[in-house]
Backbone as a printed PyTorch tensor [residue, N CA C, xyz], in Angstrom:
tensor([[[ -6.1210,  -9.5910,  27.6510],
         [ -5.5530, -10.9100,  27.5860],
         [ -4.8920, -11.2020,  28.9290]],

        [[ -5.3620, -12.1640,  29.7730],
         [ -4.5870, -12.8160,  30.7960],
         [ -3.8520, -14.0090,  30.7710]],

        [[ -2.9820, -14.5280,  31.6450],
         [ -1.7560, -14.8070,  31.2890],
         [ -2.4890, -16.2470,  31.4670]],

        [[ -3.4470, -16.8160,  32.4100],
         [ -4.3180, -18.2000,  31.9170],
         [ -5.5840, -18.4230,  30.6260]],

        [[ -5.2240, -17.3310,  30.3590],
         [ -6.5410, -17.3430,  28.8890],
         [ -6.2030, -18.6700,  28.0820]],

        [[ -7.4980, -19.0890,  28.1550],
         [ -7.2730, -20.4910,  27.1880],
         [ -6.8510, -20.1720,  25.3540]],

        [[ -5.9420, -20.5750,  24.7990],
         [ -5.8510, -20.1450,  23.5600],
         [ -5.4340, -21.0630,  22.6710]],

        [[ -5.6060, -21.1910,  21.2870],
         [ -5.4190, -22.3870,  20.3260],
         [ -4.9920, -21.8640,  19.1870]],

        [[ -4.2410, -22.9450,  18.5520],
         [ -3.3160, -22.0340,  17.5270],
         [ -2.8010, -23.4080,  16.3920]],

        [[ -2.2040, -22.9150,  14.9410],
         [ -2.1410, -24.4080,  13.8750],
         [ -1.8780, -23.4650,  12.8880]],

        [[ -1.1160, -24.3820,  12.4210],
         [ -0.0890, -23.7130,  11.0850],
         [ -0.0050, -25.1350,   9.9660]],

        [[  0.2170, -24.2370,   8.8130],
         [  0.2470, -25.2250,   7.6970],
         [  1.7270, -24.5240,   6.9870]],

        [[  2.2460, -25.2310,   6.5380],
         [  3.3420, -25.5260,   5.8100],
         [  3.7870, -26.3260,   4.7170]],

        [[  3.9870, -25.5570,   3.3420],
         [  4.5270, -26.5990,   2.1210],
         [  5.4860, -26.0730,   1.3040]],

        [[  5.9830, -26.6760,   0.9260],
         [  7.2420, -26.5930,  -0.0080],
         [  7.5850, -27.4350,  -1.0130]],

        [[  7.9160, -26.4090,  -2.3940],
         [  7.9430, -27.4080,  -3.6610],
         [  8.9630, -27.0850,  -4.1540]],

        [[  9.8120, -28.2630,  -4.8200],
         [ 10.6890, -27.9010,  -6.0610],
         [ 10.4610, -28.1830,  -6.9250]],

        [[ 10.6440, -27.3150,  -8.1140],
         [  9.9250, -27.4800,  -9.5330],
         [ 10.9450, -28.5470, -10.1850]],

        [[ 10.8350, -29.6830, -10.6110],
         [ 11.5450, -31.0230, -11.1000],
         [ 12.2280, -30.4070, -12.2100]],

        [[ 13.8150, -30.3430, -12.3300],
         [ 14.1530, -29.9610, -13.3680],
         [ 14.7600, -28.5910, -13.8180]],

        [[ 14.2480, -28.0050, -12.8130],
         [ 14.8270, -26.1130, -12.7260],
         [ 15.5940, -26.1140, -11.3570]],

        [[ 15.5110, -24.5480, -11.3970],
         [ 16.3210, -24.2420, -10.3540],
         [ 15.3120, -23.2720,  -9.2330]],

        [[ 13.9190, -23.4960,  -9.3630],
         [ 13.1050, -23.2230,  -8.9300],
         [ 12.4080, -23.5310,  -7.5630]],

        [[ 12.6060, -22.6780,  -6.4250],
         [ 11.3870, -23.5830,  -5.4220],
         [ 10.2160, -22.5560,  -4.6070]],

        [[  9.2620, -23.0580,  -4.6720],
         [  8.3090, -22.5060,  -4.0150],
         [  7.7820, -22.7980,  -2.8490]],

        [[  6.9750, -21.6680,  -1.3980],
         [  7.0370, -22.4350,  -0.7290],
         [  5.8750, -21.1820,  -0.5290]],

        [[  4.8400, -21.4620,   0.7960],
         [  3.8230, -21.6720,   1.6480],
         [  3.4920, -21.3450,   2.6510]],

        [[  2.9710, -20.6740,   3.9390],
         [  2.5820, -21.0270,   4.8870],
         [  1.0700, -20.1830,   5.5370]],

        [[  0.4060, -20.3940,   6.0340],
         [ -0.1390, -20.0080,   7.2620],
         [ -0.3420, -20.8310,   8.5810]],

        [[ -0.4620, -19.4180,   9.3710],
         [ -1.2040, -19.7250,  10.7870],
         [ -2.5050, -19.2820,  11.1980]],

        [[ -2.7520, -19.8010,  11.8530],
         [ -4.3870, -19.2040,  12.8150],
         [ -4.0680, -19.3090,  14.3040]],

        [[ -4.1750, -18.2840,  15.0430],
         [ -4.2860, -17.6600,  16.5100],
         [ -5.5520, -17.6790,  17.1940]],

        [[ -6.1100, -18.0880,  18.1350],
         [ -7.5750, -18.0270,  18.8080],
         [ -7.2210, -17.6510,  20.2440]],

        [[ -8.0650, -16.7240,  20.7050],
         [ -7.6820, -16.4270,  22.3070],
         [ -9.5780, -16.8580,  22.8130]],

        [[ -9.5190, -17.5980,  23.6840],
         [-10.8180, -18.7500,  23.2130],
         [-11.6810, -17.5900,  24.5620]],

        [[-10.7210, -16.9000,  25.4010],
         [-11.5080, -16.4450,  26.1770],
         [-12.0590, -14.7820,  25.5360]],

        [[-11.3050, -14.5550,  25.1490],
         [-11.4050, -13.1730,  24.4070],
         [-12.6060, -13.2820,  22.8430]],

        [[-12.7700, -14.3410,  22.7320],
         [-13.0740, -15.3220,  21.4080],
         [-12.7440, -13.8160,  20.0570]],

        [[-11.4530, -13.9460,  20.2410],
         [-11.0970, -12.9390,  18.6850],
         [ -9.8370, -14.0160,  18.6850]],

        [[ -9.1670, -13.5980,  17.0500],
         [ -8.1180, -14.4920,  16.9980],
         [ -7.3830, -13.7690,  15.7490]],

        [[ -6.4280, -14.4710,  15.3150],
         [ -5.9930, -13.6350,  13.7850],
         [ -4.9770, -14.7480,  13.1320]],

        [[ -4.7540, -14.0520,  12.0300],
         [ -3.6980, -14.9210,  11.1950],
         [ -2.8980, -14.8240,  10.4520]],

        [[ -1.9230, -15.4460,   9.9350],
         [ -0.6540, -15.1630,   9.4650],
         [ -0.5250, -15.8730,   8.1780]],

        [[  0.1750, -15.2610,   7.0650],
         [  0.5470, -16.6130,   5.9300],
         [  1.8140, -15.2080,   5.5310]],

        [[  2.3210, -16.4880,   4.5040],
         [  3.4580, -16.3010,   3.3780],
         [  3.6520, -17.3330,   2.4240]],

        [[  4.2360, -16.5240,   1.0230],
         [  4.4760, -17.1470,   0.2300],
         [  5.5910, -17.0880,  -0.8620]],

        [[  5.8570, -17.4500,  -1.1820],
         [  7.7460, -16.8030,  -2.5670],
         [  7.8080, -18.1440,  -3.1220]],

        [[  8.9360, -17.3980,  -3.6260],
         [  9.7900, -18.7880,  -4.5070],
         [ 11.0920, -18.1090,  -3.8020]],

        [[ 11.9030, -19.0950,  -4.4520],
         [ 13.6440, -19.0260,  -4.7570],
         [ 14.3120, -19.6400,  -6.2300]],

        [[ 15.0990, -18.5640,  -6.4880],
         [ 16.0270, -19.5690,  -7.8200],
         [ 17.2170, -19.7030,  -7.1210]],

        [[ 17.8750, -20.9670,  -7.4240],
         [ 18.8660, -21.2620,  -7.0150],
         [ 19.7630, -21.1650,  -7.9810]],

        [[ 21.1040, -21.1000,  -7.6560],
         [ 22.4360, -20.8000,  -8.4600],
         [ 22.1380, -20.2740,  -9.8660]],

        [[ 21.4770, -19.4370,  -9.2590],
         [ 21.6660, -17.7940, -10.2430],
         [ 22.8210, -17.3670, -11.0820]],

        [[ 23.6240, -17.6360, -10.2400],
         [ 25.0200, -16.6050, -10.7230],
         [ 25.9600, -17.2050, -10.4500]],

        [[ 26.0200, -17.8200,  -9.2540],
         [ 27.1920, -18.9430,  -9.0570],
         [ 26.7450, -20.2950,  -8.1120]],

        [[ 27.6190, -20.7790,  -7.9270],
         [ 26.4840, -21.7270,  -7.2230],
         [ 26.5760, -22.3830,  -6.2100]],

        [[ 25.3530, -22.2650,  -5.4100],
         [ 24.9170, -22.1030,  -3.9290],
         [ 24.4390, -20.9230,  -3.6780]],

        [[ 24.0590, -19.9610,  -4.5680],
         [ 23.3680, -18.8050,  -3.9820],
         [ 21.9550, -19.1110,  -4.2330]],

        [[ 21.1300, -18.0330,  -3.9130],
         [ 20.1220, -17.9030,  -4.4740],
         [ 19.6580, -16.7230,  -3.9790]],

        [[ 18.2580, -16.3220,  -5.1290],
         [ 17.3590, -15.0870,  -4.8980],
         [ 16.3660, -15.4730,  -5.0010]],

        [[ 15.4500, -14.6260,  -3.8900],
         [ 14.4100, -15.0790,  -3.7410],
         [ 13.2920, -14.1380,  -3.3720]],

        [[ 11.9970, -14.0330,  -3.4120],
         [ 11.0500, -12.8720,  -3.5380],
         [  9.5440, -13.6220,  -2.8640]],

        [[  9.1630, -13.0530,  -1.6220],
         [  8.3780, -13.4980,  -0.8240],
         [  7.2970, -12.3270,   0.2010]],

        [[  6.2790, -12.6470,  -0.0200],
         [  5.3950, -11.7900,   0.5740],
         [  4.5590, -12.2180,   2.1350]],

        [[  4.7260, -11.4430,   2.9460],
         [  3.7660, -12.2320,   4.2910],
         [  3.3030, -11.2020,   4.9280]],

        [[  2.1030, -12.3270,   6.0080],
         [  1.3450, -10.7830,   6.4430],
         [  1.9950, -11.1060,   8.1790]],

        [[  2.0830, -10.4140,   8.7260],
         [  2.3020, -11.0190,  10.1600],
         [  0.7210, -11.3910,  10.7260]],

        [[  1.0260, -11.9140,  11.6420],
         [ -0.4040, -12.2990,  12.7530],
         [ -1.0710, -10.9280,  12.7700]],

        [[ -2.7420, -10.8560,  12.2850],
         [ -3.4420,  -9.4970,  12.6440],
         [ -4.7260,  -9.6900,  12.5820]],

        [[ -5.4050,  -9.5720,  13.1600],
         [ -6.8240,  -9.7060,  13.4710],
         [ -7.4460,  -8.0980,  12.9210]],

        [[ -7.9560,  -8.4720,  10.9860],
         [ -8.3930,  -7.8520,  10.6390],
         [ -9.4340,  -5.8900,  11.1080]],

        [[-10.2130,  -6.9100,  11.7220],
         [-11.2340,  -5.9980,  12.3350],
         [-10.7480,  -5.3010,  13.5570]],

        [[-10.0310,  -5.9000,  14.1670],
         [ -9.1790,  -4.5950,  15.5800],
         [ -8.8900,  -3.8550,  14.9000]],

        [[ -7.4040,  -4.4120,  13.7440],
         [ -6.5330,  -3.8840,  13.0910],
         [ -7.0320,  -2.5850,  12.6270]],

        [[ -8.3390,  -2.7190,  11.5860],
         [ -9.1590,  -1.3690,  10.7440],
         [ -9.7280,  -0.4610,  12.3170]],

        [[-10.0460,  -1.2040,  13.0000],
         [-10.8410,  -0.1360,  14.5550],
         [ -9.7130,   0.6090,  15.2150]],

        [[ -9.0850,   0.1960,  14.7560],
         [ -7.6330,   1.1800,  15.8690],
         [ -7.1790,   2.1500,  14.5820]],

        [[ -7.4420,   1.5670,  13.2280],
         [ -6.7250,   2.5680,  12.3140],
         [ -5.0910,   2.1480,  11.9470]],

        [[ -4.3680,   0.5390,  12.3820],
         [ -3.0780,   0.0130,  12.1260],
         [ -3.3780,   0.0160,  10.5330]],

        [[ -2.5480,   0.0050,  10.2030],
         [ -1.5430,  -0.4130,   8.7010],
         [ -1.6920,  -1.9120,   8.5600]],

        [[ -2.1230,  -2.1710,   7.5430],
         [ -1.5940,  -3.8880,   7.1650],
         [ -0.2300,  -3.9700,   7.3790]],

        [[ -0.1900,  -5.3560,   8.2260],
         [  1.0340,  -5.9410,   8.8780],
         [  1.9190,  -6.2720,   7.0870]],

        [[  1.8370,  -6.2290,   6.3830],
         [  2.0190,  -6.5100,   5.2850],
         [  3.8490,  -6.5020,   4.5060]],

        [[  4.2750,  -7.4310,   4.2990],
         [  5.5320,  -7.2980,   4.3340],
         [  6.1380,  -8.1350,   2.6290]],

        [[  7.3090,  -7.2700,   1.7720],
         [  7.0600,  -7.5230,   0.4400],
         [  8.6510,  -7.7600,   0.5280]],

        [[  9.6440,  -8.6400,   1.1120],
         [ 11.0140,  -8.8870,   0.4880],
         [ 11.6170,  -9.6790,  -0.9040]],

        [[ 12.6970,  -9.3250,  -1.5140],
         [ 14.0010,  -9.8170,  -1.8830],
         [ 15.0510,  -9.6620,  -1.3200]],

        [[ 15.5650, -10.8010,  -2.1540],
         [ 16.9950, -10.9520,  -1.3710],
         [ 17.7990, -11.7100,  -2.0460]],

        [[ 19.1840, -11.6750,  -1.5030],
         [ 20.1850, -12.5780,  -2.5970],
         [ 20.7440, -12.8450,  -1.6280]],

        [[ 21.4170, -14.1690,  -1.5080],
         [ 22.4560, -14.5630,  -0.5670],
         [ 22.9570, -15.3760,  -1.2480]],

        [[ 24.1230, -15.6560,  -0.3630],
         [ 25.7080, -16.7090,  -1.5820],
         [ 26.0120, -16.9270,  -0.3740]],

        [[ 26.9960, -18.1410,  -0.8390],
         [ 27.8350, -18.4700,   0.5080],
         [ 29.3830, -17.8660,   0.2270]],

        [[ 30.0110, -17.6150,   1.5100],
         [ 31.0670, -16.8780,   1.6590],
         [ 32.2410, -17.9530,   1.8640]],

        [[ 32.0340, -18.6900,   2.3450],
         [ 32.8190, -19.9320,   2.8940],
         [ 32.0100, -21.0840,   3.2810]],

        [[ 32.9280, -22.5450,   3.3990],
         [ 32.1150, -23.7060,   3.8900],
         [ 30.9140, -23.4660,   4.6780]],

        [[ 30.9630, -22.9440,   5.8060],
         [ 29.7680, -22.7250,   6.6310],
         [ 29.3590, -21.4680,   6.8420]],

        [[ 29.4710, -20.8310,   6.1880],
         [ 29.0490, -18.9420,   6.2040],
         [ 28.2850, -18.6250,   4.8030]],

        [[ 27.3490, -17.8540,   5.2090],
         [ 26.6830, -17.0300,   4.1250],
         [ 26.4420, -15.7820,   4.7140]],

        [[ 26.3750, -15.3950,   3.4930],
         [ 26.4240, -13.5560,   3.7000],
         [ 24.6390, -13.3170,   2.7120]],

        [[ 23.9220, -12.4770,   2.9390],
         [ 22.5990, -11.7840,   2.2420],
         [ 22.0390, -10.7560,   2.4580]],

        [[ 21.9130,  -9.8750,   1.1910],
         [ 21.4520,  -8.7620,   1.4000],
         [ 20.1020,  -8.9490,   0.8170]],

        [[ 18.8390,  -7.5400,   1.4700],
         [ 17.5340,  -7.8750,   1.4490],
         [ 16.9780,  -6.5140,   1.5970]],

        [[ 15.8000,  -6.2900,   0.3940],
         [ 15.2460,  -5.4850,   0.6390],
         [ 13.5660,  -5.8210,   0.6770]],

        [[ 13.1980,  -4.5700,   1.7220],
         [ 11.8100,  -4.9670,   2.2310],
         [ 10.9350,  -3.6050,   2.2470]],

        [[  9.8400,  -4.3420,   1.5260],
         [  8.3040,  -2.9160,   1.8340],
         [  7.9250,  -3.7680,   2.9830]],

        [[  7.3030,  -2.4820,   4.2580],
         [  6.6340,  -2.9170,   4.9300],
         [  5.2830,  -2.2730,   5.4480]],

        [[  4.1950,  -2.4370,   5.9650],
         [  3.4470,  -1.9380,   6.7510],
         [  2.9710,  -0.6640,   5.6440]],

        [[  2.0150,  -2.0400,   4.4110],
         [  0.7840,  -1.1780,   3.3200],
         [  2.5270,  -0.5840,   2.5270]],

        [[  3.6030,  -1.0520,   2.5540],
         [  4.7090,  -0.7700,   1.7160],
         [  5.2410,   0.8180,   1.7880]],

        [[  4.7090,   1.2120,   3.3690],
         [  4.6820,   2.6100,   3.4730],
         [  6.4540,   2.4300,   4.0810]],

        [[  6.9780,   1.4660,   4.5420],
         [  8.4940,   1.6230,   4.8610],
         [  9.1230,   0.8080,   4.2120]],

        [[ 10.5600,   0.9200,   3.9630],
         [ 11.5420,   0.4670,   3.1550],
         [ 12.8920,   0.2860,   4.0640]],

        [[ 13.3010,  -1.3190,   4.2500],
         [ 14.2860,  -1.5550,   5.2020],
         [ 15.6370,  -2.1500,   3.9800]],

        [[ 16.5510,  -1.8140,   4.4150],
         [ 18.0350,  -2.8060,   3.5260],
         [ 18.0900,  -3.0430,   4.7500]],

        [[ 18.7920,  -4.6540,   4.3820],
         [ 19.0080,  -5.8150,   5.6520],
         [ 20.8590,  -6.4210,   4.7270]],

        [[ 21.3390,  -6.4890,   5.7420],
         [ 22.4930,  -7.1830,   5.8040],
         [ 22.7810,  -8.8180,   6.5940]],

        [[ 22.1330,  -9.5690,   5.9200],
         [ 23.0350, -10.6760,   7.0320],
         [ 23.9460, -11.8240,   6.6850]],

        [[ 24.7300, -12.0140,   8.4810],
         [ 26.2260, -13.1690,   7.9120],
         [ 25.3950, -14.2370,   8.8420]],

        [[ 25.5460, -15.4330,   8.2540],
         [ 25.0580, -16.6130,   8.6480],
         [ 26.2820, -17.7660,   8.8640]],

        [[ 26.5610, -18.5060,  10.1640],
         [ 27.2470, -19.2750,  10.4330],
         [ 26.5710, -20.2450,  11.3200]],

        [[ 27.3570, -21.6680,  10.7280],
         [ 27.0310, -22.6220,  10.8550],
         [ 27.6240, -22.9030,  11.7440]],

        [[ 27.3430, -24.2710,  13.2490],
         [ 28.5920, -24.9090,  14.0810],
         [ 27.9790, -26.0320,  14.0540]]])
């Protein structure tokens, strides 16, 4: 890959709330093209969230994605599916702060990460 390689790239994105619950679901992929290399790869995800679970303004939520991977390299080199399986719960801590913890399979669910994060607003 050189740093003028012509390359093209497009993503889709959607998001639903189920009318009436506390339900939302959401969507995405991408597609990558390296036009000189002509290989390319692609990305999606998908989950829901419930909202105010337990108190309210939190929510939990459970979402699966693959990162960007161009299948056929991927199996020729012998990589792991980019493959990634989280939950998570987050609440808010204060007006503009949230706090969430998260757990994740990754890479064919062969690793297991706990995630901590504080989120602030300005």
């Amino acid at each position: 890959m050189e740093e003028d390689d012509r390359e093209e790239a497009f993503g889709l994105n959607g998001e639903y709330f189920v009318p009436g619950t506390q339900l939302g679901l959401f969507g995405r992929y991408g597609h990558y093209r390296n036009l000189e290399l002509e290989e390319g790869g692609n990305t999606y995800s998908f989950g829901l969230n419930w909202l105010d679970l337990a108190r309210a303004g939190d929510r939990l939520g459970l979402g699966y994605g693959r990162s960007l991977s161009q299948g056929d390299l991927r199996r020729d080199r012998g990589d792991r599916r980019p493959d990634v399986l989280e939950a998570f719960y987050d609440f808010p801590i204060s007006g503009r702060t949230r706090a969430a913890v998260s757990l994740q399979g990754q890479d064919e669910f062969s690793e297991t990460v706990f995630g901590f994060r504080i989120k602030a607003s300005f």
